[in-house]
C-alpha positions as CSV (number, residue, x, y, z in Angstrom):
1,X,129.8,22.9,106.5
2,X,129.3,26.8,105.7
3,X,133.0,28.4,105.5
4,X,134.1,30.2,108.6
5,X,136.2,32.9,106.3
6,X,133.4,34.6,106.2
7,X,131.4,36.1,109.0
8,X,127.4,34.6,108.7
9,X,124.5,37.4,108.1
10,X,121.8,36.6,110.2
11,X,118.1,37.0,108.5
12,X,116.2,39.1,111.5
13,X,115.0,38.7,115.1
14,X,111.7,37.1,114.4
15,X,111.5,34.0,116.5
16,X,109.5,31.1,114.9
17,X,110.1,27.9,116.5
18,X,111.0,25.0,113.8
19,X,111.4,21.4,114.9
20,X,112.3,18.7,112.1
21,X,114.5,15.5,112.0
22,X,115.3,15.8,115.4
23,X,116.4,19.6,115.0
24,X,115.2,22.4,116.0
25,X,116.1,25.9,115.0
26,X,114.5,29.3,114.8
27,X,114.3,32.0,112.1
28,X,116.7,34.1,114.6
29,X,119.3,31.4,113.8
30,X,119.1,31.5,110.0
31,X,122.1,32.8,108.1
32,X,123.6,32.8,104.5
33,X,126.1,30.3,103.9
34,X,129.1,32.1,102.2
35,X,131.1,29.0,100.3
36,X,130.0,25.0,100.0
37,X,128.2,23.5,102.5
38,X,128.5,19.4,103.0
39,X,125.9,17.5,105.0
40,X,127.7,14.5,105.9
41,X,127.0,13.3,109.8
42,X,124.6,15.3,112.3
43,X,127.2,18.0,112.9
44,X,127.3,19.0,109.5
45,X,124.0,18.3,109.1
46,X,122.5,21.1,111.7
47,X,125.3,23.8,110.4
48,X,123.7,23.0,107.2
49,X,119.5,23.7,108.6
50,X,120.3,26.7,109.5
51,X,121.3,28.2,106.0
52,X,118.7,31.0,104.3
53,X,121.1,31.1,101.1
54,X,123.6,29.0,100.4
55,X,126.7,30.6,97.8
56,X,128.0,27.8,96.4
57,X,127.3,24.1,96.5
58,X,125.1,22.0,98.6
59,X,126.7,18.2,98.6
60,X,124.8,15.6,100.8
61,X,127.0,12.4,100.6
62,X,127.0,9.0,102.7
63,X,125.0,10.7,105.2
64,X,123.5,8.1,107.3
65,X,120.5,9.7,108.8
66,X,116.8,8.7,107.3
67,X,115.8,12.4,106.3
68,X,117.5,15.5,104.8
69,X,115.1,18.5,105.5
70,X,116.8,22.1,105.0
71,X,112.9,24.3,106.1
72,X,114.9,27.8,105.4
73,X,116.8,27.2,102.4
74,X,115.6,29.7,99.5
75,X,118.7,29.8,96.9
76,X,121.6,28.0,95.9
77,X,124.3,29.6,94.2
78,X,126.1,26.6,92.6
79,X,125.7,22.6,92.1
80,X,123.0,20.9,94.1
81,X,124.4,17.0,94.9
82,X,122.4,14.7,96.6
83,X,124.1,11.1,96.1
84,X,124.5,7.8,97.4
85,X,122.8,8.4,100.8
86,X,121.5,4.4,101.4
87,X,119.4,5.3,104.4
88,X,117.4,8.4,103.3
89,X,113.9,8.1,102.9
90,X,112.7,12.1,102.8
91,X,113.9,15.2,101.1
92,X,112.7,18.3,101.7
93,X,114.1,21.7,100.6
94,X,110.2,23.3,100.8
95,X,111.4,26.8,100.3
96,X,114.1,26.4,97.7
97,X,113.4,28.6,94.8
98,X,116.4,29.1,92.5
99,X,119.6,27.0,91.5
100,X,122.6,28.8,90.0
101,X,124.0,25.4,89.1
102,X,122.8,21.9,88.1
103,X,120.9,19.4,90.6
104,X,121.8,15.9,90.7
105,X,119.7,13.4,93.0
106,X,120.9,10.2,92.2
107,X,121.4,6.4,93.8
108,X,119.8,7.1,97.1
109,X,118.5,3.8,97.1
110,X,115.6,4.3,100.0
111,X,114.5,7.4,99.1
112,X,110.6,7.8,98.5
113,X,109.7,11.2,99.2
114,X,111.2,14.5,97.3
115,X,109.4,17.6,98.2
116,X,111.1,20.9,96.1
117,X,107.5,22.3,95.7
118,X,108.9,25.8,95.5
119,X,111.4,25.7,93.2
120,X,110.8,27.8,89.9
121,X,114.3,27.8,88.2
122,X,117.4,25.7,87.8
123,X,120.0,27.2,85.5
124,X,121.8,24.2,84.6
125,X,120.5,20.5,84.6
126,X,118.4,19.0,86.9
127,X,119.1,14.9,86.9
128,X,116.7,12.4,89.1
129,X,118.5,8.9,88.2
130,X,118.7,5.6,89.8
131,X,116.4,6.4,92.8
132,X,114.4,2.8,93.6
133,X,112.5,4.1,95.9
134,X,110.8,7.0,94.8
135,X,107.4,6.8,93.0
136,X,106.3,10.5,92.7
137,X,108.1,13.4,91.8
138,X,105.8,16.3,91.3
139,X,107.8,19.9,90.5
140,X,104.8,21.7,91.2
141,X,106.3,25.4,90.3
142,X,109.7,25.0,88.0
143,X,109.4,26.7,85.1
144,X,112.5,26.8,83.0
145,X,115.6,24.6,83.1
146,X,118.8,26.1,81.6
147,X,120.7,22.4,81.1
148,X,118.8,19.6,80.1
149,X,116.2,17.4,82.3
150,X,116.9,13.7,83.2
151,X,114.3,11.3,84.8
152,X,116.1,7.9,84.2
153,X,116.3,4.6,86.2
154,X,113.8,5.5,88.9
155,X,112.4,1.7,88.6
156,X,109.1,2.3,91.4
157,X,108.4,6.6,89.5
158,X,104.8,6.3,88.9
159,X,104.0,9.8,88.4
160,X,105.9,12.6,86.5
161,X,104.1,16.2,87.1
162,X,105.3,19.4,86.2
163,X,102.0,21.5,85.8
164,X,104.2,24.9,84.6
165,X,107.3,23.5,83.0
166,X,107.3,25.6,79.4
167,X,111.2,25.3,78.6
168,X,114.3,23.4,79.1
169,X,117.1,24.6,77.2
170,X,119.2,20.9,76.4
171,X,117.7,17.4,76.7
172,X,114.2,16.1,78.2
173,X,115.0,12.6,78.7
174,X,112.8,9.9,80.3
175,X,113.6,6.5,80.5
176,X,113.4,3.3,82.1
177,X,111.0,4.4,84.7
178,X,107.4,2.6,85.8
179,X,105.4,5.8,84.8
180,X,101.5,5.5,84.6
181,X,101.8,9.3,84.0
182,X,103.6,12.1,82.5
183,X,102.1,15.7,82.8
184,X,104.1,18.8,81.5
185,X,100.7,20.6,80.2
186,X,102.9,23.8,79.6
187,X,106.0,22.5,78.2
188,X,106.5,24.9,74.9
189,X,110.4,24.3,74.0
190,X,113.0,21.5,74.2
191,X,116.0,22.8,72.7
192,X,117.6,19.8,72.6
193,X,116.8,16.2,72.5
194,X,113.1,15.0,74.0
195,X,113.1,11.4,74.7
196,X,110.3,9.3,76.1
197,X,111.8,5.6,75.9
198,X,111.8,2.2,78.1
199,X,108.5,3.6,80.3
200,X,106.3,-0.2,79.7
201,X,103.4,1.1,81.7
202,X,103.1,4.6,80.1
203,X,100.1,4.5,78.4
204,X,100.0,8.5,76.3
205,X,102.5,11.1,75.7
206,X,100.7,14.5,75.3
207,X,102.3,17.6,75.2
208,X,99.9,20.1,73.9
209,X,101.4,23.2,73.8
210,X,104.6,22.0,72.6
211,X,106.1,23.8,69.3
212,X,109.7,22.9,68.7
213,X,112.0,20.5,69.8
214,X,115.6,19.8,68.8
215,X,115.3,16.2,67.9
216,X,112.0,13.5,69.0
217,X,112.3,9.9,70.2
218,X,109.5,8.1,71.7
219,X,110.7,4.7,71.6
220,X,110.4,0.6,73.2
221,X,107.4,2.0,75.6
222,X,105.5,-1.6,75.6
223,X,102.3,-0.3,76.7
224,X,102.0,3.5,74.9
225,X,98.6,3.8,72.7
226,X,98.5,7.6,72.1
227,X,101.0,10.1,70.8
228,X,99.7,13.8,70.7
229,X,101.9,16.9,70.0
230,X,99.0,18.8,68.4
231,X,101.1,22.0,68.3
232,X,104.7,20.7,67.3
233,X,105.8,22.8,64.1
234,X,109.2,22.1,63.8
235,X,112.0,19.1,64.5
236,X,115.3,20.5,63.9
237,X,116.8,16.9,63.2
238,X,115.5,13.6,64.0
239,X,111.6,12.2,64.6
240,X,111.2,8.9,65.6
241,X,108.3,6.7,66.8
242,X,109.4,3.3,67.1
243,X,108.9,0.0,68.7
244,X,105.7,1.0,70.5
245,X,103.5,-2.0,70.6
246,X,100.8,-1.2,71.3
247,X,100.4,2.8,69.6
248,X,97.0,3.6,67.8
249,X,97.0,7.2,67.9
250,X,99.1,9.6,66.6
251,X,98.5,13.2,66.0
252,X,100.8,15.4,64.9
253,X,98.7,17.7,62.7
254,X,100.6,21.1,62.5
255,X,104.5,18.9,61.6
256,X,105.7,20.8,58.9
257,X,109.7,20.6,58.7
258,X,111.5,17.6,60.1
259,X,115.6,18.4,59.9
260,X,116.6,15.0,60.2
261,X,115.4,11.6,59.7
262,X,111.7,10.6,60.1
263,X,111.6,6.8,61.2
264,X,108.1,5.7,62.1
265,X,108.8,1.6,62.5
266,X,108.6,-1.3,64.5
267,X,105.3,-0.7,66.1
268,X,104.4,-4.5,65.6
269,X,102.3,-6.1,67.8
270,X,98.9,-7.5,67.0
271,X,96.7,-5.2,69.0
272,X,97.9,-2.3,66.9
273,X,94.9,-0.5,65.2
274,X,96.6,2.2,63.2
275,X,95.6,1.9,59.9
276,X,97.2,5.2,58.3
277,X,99.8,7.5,59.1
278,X,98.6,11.3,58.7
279,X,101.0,14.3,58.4
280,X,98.7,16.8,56.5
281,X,101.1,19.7,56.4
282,X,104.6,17.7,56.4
283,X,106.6,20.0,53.5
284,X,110.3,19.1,54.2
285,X,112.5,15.6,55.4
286,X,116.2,16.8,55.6
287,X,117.1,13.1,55.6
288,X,115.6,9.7,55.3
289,X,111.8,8.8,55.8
290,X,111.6,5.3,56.9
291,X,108.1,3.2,57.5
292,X,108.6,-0.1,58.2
293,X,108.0,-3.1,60.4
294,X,104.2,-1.4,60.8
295,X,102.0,-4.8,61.2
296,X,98.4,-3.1,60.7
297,X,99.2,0.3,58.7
298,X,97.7,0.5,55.3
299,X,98.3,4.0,54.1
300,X,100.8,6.8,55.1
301,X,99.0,10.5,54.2
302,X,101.5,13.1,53.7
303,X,99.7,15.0,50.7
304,X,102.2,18.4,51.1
305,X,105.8,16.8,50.9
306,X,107.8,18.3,49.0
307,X,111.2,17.3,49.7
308,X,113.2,14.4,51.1
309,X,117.2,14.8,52.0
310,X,117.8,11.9,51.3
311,X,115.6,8.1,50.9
312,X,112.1,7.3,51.4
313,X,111.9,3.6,52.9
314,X,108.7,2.0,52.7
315,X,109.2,-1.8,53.8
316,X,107.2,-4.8,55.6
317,X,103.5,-2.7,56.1
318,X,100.3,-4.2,54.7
């Protein structure tokens, strides 16, 4: 519950009426939350609806209730936790712009619905794990994330969608969800690692503005045909496409420094139609290039390399 040290600052005398999950409150009633707020019962729970800003963290655990809607809630200072709730099927937080900390919505079993259509920043991480339930997440307006971005576990997540996403500052990882799409149009940076791994149903991976990335792994996605990063410049270590069954397309036409280890292998199965490999302006492998395991490949173009760290493994292609 907001701290009592601290006296509440109500935000003006404009009276809207708001009714939602059995609450009701009015702009009147907002305040800013000095301290952490917990919303665990229905006591704790209304404190909480009231809160404009809230200064340090926002921790919803074990509450018991089937919905978790905060309608005035525009800022949080630190940590965002919404975990282990078994009975939540709806989050809202419509007006929540800006996190000073990480968010973390993770093993609510039940919940299908996550609306933070508002929200433009998160300064640390922002983690969606282990959430059966849920089978769209779309972040319509966040831009920039200052940790790294998880989407992992989510075994019903159909849709991915984050239409103006152009940096996050560690990882991008997505795994292990049922995703038919993936749509970060924008995306420019990855600082850190971006992996796309364990998604069967995915059928492409395009990110078409996207320049540099820390380290690549598209990996073990049964059903991918099409890779396209027609912008990509620079991998500061590792590049791997492997164990994609089903891949036929992949355009990377602008690569010209990988850091680490290039390993395109494994993509087996018989449906595969890539016949050649083309990196037209590839210059520099810090480590070892590996092509292997490649049932249908015939030829691997890379008419500008100049230098390989370490060893070039060709083994088991046509």
């Amino acid at each position: 519950m907001p701290s009592a040290s601290v006296a509440p600052a109500r935000a003006g005398n404009a009276f809207v009426f708001l009714l939602f999950a059995g609450l009701a409150c009015t702009v009147a009633d907002a305040i800013a939350c000095p301290g952490n707020t917990t919303i665990s019962d229905p006591a704790s729970y209304a404190a909480a609806a009231t809160c404009t800003t809230i200064a340090g963290r926002l921790t919803v655990s074990s509450f018991a209730g089937p919905q978790v809607e905060l309608p005035l809630l525009e800022s949080v200072g630190g940590n965002v936790s919404i975990g282990s709730n078994m009975q939540i099927t709806s989050l809202a937080v419509p007006l929540l712009l800006s996190v000073g900390g990480s968010i973390s919505v993770r093993n609510n079993a039940q919940l299908a619905s996550v609306n933070m259509t508002q929200l433009d920043t998160v300064n640390r991480s922002f983690a969606l794990d282990l959430n059966d339930n849920l089978g769209i997440l779309f972040l319509r307006r966040l831009r920039r994330v200052g940790g790294s971005l998880f989407v992992n576990l989510n075994v019903n997540l159909m849709s991915l969608n984050a239409p103006v996403l152009d940096r996050v500052a560690g990882n991008f990882i997505v795994q292990e969800n049922r995703l038919l799409d993936l749509n970060a149009p924008l995306l420019i940076d990855v600082f850190g690692i971006l992996s796309i791994s364990l998604n069967p149903n995915l059928a492409s991976v395009v990110f078409p503005l996207l320049v540099t990335v820390g380290s690549s792994a598209v990996e073990s996605n049964a059903g991918l045909m099409s890779i396209g990063l027609p912008q990509l410049r620079a991998v500061a270590s590792d590049f791997l496409v492997r164990t994609n069954a089903a891949l036929t397309i992949l355009n990377c036409p602008v690569l010209r420094l990988v850091g680490g280890f290039f390993d395109f292998s494994s993509n087996t199965a018989a449906t595969v139609d890539m016949a050649v490999v083309n990196f037209p302006v590839l210059v520099s492998v810090g480590f070892d290039l590996v092509v292997k395991e490649n049932a249908q490949l015939t030829a691997l173009n890379l008419p500008r390399l100049d230098s390989i760290g370490r060893d070039f493994i060709a083994a088991s292609n046509p």
